[in-house]
C-alpha positions as CSV (number, residue, x, y, z in Angstrom):
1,X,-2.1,1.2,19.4
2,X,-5.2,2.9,18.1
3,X,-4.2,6.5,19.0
4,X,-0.3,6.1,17.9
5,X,-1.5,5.4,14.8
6,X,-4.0,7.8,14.6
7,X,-1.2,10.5,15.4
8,X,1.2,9.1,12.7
9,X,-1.9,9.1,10.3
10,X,-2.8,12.2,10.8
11,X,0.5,13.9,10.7
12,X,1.3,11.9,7.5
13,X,-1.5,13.0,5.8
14,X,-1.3,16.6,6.9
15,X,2.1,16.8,5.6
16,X,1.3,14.7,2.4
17,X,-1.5,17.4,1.7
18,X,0.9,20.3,2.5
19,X,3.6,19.5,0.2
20,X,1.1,18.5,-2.7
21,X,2.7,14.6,-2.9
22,X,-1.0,13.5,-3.1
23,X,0.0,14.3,-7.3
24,X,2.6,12.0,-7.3
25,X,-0.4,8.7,-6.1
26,X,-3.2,10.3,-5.9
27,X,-4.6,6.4,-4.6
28,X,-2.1,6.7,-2.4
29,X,-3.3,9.6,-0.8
30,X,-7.0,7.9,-1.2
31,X,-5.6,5.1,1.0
32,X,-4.6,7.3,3.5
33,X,-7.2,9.1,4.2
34,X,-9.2,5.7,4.2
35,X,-7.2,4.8,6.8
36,X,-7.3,8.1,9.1
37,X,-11.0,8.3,8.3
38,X,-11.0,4.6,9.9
39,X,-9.0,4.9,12.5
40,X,-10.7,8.0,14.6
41,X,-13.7,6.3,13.7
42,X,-12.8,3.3,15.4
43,X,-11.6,5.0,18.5
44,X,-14.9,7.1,18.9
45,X,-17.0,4.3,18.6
46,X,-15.0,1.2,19.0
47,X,-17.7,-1.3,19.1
48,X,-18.5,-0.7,15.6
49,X,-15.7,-2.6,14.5
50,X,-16.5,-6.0,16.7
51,X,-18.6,-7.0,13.8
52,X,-16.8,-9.6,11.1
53,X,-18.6,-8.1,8.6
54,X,-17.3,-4.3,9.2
55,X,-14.1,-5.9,9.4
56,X,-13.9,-7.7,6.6
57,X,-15.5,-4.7,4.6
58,X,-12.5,-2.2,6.1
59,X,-10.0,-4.7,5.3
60,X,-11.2,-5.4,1.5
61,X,-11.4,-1.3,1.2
62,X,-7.8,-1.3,2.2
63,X,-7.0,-3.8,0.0
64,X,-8.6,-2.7,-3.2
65,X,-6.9,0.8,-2.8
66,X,-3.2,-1.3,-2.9
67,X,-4.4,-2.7,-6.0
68,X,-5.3,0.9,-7.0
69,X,-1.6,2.0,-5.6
70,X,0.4,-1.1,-7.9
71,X,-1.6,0.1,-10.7
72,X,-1.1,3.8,-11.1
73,X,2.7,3.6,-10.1
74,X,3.6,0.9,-12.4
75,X,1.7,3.0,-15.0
76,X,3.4,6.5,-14.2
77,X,7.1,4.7,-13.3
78,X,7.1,3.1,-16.8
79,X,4.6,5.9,-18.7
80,X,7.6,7.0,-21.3
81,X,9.4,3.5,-21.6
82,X,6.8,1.8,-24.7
83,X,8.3,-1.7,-24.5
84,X,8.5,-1.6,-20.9
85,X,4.9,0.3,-20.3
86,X,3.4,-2.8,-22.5
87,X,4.8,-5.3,-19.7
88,X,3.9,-3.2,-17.1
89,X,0.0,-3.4,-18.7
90,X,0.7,-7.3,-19.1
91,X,1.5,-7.8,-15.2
92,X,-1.7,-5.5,-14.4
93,X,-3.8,-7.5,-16.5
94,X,-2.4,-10.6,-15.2
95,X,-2.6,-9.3,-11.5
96,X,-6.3,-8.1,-12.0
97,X,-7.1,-11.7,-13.4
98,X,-5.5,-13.7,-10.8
99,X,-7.3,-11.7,-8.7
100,X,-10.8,-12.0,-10.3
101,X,-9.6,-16.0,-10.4
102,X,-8.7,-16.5,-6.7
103,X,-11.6,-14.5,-5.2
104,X,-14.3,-16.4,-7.3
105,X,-12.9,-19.8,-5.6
106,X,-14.8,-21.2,-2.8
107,X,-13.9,-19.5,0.1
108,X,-13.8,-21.3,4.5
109,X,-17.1,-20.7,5.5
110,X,-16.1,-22.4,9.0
111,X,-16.6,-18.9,11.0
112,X,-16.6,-15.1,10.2
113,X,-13.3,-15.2,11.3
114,X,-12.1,-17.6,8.7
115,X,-14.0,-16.1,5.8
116,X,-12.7,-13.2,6.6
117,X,-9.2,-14.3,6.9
118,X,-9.6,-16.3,3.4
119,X,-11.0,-12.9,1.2
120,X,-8.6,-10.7,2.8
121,X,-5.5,-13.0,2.2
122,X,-6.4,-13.8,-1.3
123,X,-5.9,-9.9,-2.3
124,X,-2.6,-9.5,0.1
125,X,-0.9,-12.6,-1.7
126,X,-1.6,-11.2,-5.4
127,X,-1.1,-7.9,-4.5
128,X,2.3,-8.7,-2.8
129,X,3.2,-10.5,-5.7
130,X,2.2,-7.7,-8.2
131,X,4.4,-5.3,-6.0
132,X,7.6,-8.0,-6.5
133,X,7.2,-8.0,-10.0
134,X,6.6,-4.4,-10.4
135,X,10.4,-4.0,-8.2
136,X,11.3,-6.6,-10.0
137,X,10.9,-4.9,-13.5
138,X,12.3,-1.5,-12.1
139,X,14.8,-3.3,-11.7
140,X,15.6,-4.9,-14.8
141,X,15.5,-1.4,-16.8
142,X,17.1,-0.2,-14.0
143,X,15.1,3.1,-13.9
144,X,16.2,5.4,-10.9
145,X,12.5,6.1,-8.9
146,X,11.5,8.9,-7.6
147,X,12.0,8.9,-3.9
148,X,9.2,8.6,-3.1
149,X,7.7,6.4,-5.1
150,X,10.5,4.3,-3.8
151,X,9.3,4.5,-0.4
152,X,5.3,3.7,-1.1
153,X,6.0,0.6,-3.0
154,X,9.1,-0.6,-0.4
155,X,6.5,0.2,2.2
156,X,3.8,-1.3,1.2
157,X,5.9,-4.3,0.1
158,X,7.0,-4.4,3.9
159,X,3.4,-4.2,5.4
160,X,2.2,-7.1,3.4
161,X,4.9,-9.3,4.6
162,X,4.6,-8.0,8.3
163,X,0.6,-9.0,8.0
164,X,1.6,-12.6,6.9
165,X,4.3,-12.5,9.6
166,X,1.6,-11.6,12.1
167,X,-1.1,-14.2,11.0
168,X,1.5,-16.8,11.1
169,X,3.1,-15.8,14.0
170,X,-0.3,-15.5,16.2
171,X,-0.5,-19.4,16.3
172,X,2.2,-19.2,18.2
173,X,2.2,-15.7,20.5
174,X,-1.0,-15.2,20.3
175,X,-3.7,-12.9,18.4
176,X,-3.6,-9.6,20.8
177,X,0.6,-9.5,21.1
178,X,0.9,-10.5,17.0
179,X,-1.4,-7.7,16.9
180,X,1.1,-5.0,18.6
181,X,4.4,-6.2,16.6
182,X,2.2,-5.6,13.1
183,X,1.2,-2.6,14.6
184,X,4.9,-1.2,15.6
185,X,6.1,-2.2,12.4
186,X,3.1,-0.3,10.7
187,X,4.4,2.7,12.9
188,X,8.0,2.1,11.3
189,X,6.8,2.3,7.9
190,X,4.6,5.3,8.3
191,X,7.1,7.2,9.9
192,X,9.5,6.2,6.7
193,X,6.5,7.7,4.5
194,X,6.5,10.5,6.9
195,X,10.1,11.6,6.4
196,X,9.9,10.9,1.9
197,X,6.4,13.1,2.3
198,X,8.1,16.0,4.1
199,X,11.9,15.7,2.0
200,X,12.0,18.3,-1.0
201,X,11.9,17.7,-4.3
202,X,14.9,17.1,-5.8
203,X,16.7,20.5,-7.4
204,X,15.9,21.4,-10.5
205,X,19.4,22.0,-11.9
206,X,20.7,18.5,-10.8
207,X,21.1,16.0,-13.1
208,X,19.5,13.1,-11.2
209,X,16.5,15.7,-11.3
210,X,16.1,15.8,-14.7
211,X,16.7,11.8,-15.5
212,X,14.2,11.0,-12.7
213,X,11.4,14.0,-14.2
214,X,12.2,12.2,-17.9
215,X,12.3,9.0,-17.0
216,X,8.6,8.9,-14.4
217,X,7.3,12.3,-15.0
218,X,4.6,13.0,-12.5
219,X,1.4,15.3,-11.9
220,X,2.4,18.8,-13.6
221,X,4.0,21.0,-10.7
């Protein structure tokens, strides 16, 4: 599924950079090209990546750059709302401690594998829970989002929980096929990414326009 990937990655990115949406998450577009950079790596020279180490170091990279993602969208989404800003500051501060917390525990030192698997989960469950409280807020004010800002956060949401579907279900089916089924749904969710990159902004004369530029107003055009 290397080279699938690869294609969507590359396409997503292209198209992200063509239509200047890197201004809109500029992490965002950091994470991307993370992950491109990655990917073709790994299909050139594959046997780079059999290493726990390398893993684990791709993996944490990956997820520090979500952290990055939850914290520059909750700051832009909620930038001209002051009460709502200051809670949005709270759950980062929160979400970095837990985070600080959690990682400084003592972690399975049984195998690689399980070290690995402990560091990397610690960051997906507080970052998971950082994105559900960040929906979670948007929707309390209930602040129309920009479309696609809508579609990073719902996507990355969605990725998270397909990675703890696919841990949980590989005791089960199996490592190589819970692999493939994280890996189509990663497709899915790139391709949705893919089609809010490429959309148009909204018009400028609308009124949903002008709430949505008032309400989470972005890198200047």
């Amino acid at each position: 599924m290397l080279v699938p990937t690869g294609l969507f990655l590359a396409v997503l990115f292209a198209v992200v950079t063509y239509r200047r949406k890197y201004r809109y998450c500029y992490s965002f577009a950091a994470y991307l090209a993370a992950e491109l950079t990655v990917n073709v790596v790994q299909i050139v020279r594959r046997a780079s990546f059999e290493s726990w180490r390398v893993f684990t170091a791709k993996e944490a990279l990956y997820a520090l750059l979500r952290v990055l993602i939850l914290a520059e969208l909750g700051l832009l989404i909620f930038r001209t709302l002051p009460r709502a800003r200051k809670r949005v500051q709270i759950l980062l501060a929160v979400t970095v401690f837990v985070l600080f917390v959690v990682l400084s525990m003592r972690y399975d030192t049984t195998s690689p594998y399980t070290l690995a698997k402990d560091i990397l989960s610690r960051f997906d469950y507080v970052t998971a829970w950082g994105l559900i409280a960040l929906l979670v807020l948007v929707v309390w004010y209930q602040l129309p989002l920009h479309f696609f800002h809508k579609a990073i956060l719902h996507g990355m949401l969605w990725l998270l929980l397909a990675h703890f579907a696919a841990v949980y279900a590989a005791r089960f089916l199996g490592g190589p096929l819970a692999g493939h089924l994280y890996n189509t749904v990663q497709i899915g969710i790139l391709a949705v990414w893919l089609r809010a990159a490429w959309q148009p902004d909204l018009a400028w004369e609308s009124e949903e326009a002008a709430v949505v530029r008032y309400l989470q107003p972005w890198r200047a055009q």
